[in-house]
N, C-alpha and C positions, 0 to 999 in steps of 0.2 A: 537368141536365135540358134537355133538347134544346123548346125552344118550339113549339108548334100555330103554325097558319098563322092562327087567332086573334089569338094574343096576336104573332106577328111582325108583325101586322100594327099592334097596339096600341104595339109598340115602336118600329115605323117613324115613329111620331106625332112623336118627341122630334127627331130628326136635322131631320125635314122642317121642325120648327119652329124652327130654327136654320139650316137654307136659307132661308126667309123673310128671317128677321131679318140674315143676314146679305146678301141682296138689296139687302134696305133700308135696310140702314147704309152699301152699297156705293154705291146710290143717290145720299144723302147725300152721302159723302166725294167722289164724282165731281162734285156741282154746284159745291161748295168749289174743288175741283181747278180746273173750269173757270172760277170766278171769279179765281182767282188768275194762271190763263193768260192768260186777258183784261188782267188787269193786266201783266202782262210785257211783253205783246205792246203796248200802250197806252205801257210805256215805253219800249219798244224804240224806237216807231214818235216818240214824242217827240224821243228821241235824237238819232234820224236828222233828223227835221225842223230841230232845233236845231243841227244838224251842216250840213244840207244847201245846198245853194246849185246853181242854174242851171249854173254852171259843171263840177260832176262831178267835179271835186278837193275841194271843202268845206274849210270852213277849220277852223283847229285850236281847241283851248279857248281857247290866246291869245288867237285873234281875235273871242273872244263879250263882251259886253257881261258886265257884273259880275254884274247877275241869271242871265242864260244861263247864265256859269258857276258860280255856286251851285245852278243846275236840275241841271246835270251833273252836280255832284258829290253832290248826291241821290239823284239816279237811277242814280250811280257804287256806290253804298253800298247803297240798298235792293234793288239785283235779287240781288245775293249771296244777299238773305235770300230772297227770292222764290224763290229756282231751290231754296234748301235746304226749304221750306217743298212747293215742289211735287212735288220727290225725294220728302222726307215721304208723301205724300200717295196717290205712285206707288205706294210701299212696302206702304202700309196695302191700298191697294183687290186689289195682288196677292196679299196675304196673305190677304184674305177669300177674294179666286177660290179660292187653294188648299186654304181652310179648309172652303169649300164642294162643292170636288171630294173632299175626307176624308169631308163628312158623304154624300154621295152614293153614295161608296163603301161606305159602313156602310152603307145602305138596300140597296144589293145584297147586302152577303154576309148581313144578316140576312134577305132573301129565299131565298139559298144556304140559308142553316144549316135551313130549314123544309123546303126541297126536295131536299136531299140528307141530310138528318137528321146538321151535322155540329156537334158542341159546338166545334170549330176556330173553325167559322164564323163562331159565335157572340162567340167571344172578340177576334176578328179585327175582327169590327164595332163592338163593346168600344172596340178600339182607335181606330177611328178618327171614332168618336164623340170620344172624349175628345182626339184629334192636330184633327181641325175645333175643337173646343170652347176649348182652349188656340192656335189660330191665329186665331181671331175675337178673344180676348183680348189677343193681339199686336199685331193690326191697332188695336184700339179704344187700347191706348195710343200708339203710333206716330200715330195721328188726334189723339190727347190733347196730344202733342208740338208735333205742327204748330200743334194750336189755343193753346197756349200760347205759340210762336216767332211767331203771326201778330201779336202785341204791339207787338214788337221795329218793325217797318218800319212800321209807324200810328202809332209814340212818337217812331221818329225822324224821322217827315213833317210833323208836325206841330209837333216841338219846333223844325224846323229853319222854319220858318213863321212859328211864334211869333217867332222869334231874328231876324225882318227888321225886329223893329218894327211898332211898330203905328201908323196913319195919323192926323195932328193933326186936330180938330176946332174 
């Protein structure tokens, strides 16, 4: 049965409501993204500081104090996870983009299938209803991933914090 321009339009409801949502989850996973950037960049920028010197050779870890070189070797181990955590993250927000051009494309061709009266169209929108619906699901575990690897680099900052000892009173 080939849809009224009624009810396509009533079916247009479900895709546009999974544009939304997936907006706003992209939203989301983008302020994450950028908090994590800040962090890299923060240890980057420590790095260099702890590296750096007036002279513009800088000296090596050798030549850092016992703390400095323990900061190193922190900031040696947690960007790994950081840059894996921020791939994550890239992953997810692309997968929504494209999950969102699938559901955008159904809102056309179920506009098509009313205007050209074609049951193709219809199936066709079908489709990509269901290809955005399973790519928002993709993206939201991919997010689920990161939020779970975000553990790993807060367990080992802290344990490695702890492991200095703690101050006499």
């Amino acid at each position: 049965m080939i849809p009224t321009p009624a009810r396509a339009i009533g079916a247009m409801v479900a895709p546009v409501v999974l544009i939304t949502a997936g907006g706003i989850i992209s939203n989301g996973i983008l302020s994450v993204s950028g908090s994590v950037n800040d962090r890299l960049r923060a240890m980057n920028r420590e790095r260099f500081e702890l590296l750096g010197d007036d002279s513009g050779s800088g000296p090596t870890t050798a030549g850092l104090g016992m703390l400095a070189r323990e900061r190193m070797r922190e900031i040696d181990v947690q960007v790994p996870m950081l840059i894996r955590r921020h791939n994550l993250l890239r992953n997810a927000v692309l997968s929504i983009y494209l999950s969102i051009g699938a559901l955008v494309m159904a809102v056309v061709a179920l506009g098509l299938s009313v205007t050209i009266t074609s049951e193709v169209a219809g199936l066709l929108a079908l489709a990509f209803v269901l290809a955005g619906s399973m790519g928002l699901l993709v993206a939201l575990a991919i997010a689920a991933r990161s939020t779970w690897l975000s553990h790993d680099a807060v367990d080992f900052e802290t344990r490695a914090a702890m492991a200095r000892g703690t101050p006499e009173r």
